[in-house]
C-alpha positions in Angstrom: 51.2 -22.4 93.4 53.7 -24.1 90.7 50.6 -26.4 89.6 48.4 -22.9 89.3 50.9 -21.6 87.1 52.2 -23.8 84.7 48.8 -25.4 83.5 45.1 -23.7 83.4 42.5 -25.5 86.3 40.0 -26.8 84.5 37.3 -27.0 87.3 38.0 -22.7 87.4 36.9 -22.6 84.0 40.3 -22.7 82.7 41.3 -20.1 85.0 45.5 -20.0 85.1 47.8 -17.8 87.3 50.5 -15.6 86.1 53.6 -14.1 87.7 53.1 -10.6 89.2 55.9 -8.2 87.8 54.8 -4.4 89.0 58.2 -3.4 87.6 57.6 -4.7 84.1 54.2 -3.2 83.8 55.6 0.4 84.6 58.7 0.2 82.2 55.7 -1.3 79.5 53.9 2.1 80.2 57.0 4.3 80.3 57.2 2.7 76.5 53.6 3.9 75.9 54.0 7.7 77.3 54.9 11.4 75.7 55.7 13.7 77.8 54.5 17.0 76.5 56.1 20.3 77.8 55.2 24.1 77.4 51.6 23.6 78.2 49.8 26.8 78.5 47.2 26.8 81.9 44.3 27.7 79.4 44.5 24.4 77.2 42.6 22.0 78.5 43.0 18.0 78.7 40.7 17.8 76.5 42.4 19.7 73.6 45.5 17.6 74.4 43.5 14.5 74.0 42.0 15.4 70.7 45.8 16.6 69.3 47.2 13.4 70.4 44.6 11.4 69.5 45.8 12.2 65.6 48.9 9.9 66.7 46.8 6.5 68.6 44.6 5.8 70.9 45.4 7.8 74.5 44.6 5.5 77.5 46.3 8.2 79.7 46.5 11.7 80.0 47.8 13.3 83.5 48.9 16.8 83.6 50.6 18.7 86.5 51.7 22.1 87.1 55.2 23.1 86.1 55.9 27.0 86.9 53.9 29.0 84.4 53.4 26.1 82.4 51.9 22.4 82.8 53.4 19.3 81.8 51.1 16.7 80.5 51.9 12.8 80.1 50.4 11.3 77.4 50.0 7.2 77.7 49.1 5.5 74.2 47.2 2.5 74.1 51.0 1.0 72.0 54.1 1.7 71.1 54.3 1.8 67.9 52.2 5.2 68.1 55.6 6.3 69.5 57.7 5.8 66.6 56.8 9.1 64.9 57.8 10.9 67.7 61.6 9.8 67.3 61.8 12.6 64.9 58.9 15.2 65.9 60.0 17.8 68.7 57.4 20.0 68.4 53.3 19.5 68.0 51.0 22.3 67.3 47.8 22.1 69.8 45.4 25.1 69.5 48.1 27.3 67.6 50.4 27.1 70.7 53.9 24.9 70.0 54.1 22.2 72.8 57.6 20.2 72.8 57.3 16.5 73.1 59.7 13.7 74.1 59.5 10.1 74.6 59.7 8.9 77.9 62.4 6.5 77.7 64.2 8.9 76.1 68.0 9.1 78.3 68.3 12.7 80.3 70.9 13.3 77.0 68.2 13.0 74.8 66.1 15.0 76.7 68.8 17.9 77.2 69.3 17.6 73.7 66.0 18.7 72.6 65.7 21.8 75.2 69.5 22.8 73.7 68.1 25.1 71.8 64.6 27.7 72.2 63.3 30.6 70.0 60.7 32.7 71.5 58.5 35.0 69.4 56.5 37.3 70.8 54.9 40.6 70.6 54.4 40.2 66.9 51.7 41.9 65.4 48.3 40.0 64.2 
């Protein structure tokens, strides 16, 4: 197995072997993914793929039911789409606000941007 990995086999059209890290692949994607709150149930995936696709290229996007609300995770295709959302809390998808967060953002972080909510409603048109 040693001889697999540390050269190529020629007669395998250069086929070579690489250690298996499952661990490493998830904390790659955890890198890669928003996790989008406030979802109402009426926007669909593919409205949240069409907002987010303003920011990169989305591999992923899983969504799961969270009360009255979904919770959507949004995987981009690399990192560095996830730069801009260091400083963006909020993203506007179909007029509704949806909060966003990295996650490998720490539970502080996290807390930090839910500190704080302002509701409008029954406003007229």
């Amino acid at each position: 197995m040693e001889k697999a990995i540390a050269a190529p086999i020629t007669s395998l059209h250069d086929l070579q072997f690489h250690a298996h890290d499952p661990s490493a692949k998830k904390a790659d994607e955890q890198l890669r993914t928003l996790v989008v709150t406030d979802i109402p149930l009426f926007v669909t995936d593919d409205q949240l793929r069409g907002t987010f696709s303003r920011y990169g290229i989305v591999t992923h996007c899983r969504t799961r039911l969270s009360k009255l609300y979904r919770t959507a995770y949004i995987v981009f295709d690399s990192a560095t789409a996830m730069t801009q959302f260091e400083t963006t809390w909020a993203v506007l998808c179909t007029s509704h606000c949806l909060r966003v967060c990295p996650a490998s953002h720490s539970s502080e972080q996290r807390a930090l941007r839910r500190a704080h909510v302002a509701l409008l409603a029954g406003l007229p048109r």
